[in-house]
ROSE-4610 file (N, C-alpha, C; in Angstrom, 1 decimal, always signed):
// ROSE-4610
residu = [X/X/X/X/X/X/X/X/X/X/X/X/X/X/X/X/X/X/X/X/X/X/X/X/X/X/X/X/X/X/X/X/X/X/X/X/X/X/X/X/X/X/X/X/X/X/X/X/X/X/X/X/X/X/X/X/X/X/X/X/X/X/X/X/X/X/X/X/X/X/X/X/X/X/X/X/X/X/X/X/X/X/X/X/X/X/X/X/X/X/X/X/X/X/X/X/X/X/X/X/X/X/X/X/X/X/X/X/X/X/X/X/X/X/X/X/X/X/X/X/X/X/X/X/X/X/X/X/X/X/X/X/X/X/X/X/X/X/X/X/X/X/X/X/X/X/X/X/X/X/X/X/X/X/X/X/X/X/X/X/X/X/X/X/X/X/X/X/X/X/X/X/X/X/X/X/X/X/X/X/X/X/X/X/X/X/X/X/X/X/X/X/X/X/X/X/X/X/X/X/X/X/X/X/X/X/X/X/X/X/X/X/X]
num = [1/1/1/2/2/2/3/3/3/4/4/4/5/5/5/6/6/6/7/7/7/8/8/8/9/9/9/10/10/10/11/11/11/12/12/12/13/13/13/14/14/14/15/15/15/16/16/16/17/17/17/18/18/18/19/19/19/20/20/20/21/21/21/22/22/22/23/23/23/24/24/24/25/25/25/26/26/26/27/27/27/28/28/28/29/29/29/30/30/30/31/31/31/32/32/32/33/33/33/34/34/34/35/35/35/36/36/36/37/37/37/38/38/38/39/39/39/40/40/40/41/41/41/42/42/42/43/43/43/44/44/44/45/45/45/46/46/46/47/47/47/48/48/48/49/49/49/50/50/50/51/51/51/52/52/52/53/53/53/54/54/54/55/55/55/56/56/56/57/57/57/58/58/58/59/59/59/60/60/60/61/61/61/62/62/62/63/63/63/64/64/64/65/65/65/66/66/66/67/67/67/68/68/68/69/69/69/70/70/70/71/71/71]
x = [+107.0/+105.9/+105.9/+106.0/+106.0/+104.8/+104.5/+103.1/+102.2/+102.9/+101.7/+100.7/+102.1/+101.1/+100.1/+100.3/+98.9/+98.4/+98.1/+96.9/+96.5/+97.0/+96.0/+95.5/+95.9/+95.3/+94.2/+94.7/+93.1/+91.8/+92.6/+91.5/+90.6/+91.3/+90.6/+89.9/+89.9/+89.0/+88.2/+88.1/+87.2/+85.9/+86.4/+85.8/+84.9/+85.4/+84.8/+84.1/+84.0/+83.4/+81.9/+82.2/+80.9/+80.7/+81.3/+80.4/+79.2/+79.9/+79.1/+77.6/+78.0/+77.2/+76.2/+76.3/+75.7/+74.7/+75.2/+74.5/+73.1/+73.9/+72.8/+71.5/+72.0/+71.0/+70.0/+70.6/+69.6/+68.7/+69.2/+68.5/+67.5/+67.5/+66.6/+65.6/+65.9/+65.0/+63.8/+64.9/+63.8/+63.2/+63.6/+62.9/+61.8/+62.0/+60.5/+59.4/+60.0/+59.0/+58.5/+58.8/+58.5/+57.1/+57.5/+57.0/+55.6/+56.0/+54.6/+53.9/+54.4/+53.7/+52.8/+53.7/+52.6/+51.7/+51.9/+50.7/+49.7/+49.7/+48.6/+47.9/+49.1/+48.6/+47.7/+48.2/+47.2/+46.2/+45.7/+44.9/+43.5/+42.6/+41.3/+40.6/+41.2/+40.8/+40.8/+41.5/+41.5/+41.4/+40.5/+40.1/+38.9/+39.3/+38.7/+37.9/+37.2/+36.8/+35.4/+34.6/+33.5/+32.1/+31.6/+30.4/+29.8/+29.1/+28.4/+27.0/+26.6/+25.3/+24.5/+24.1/+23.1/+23.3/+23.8/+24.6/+24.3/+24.3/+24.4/+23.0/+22.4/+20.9/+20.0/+20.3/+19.6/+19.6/+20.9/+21.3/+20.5/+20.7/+19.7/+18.4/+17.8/+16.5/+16.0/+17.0/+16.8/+17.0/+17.6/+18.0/+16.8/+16.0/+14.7/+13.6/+13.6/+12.4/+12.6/+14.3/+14.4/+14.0/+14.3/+13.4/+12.1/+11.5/+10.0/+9.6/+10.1/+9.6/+9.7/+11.0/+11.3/+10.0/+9.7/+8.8/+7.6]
y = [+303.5/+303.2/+301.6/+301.2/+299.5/+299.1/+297.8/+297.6/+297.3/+297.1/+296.9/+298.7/+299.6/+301.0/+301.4/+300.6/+301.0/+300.0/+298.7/+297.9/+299.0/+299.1/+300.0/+300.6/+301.9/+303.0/+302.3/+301.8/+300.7/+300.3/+299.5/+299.0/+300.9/+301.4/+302.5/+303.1/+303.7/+303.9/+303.2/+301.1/+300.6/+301.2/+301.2/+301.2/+302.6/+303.9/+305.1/+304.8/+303.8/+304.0/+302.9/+301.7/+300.8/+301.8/+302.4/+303.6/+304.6/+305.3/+306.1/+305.4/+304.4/+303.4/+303.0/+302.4/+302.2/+303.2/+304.7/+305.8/+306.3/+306.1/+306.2/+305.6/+304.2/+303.3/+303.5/+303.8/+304.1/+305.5/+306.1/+307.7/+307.5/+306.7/+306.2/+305.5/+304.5/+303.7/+304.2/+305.5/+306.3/+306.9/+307.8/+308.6/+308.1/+306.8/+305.9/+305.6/+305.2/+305.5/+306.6/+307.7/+308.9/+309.1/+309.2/+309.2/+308.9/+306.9/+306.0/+306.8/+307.4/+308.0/+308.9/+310.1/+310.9/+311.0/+310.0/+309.6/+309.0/+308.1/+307.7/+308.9/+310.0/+310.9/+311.7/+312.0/+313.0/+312.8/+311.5/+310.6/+311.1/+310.5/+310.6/+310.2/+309.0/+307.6/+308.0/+309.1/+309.3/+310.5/+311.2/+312.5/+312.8/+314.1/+314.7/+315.8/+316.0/+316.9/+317.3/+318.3/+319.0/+318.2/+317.2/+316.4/+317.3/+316.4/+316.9/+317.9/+319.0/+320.0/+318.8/+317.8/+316.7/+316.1/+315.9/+315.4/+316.1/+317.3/+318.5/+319.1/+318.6/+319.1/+317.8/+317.1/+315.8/+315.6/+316.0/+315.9/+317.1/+318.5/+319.0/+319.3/+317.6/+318.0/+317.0/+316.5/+315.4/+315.9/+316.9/+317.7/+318.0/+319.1/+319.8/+318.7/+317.7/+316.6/+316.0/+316.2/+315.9/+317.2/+318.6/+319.5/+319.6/+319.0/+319.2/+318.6/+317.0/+316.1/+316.6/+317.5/+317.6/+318.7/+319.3/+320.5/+320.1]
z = [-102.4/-101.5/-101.4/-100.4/-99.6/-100.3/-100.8/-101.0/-100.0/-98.5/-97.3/-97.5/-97.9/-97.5/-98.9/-99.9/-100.8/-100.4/-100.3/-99.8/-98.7/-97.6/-96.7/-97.4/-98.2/-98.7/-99.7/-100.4/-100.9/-100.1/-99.2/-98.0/-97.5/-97.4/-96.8/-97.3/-98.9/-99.9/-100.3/-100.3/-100.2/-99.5/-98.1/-96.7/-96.9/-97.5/-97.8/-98.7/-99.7/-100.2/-99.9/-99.1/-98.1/-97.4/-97.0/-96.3/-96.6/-97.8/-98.6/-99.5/-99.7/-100.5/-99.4/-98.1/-96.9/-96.9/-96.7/-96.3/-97.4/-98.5/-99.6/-99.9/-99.7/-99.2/-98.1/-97.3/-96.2/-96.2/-96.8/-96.9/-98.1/-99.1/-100.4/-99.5/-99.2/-97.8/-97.2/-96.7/-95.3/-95.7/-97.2/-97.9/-98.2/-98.7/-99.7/-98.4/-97.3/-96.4/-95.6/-95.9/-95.2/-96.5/-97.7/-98.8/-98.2/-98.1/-97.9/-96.6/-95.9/-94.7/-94.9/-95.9/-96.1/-96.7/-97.7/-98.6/-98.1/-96.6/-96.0/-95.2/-94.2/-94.0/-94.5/-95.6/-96.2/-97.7/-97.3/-98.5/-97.9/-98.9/-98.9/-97.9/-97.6/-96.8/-95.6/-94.9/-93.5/-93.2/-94.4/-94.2/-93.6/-92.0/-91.1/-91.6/-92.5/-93.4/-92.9/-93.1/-92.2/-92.9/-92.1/-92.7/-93.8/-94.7/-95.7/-95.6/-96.2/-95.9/-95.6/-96.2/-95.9/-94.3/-94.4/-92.9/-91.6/-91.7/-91.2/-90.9/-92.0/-92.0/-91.3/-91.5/-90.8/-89.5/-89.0/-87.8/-87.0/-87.7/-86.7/-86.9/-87.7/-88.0/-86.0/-86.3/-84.9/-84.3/-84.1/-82.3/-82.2/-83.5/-83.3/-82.9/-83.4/-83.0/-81.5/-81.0/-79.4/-78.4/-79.4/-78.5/-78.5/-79.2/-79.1/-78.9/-78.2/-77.2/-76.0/-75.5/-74.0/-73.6/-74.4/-74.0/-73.6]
C-alpha cells in the first residue's frame, strides 16, 4: 500500500470521526434545550389552572351585587 493511500484512509476516518463527534454535540445541545423548554412549559409559574373556590366565590358574589342593581 503507497503511503499517499493510507494518509487518505486516515484523513477519512479522521473526518468520520469530526463528524460523528459534531453530531453528538449537537443532539446533547438540543436535547438540553428541549429539556429547558419543557420545564418552563410545564412549571408552576405559567400554570392555567381553574381559579381557586375563593376566587370563584367572590367573583359571583359581584355578579349577584350587579344583578341586583340592574333590577
Amino acid at each position: 500500500m503507497k503511503k499517499s493511500t493510507f494518509a487518505a484512509i486516515l484523513v477519512f476516518f479522521a473526518a468520520i470521526a469530526g463528524a460523528l463527534t459534531a453530531a453528538y454535540m449537537y443532539l446533547r445541545r438540543r436535547e438540553a434545550e428541549l429539556d429547558e423548554y419543557e420545564q418552563l412549559l410545564f412549571s408552576d409559574d405559567f400554570s392555567h389552572e381553574e381559579p381557586a373556590a375563593e376566587e370563584t366565590a367572590a367573583a359571583d358574589e359581584a355578579d349577584d351585587a350587579e344583578d341586583d342593581i340592574a333590577f
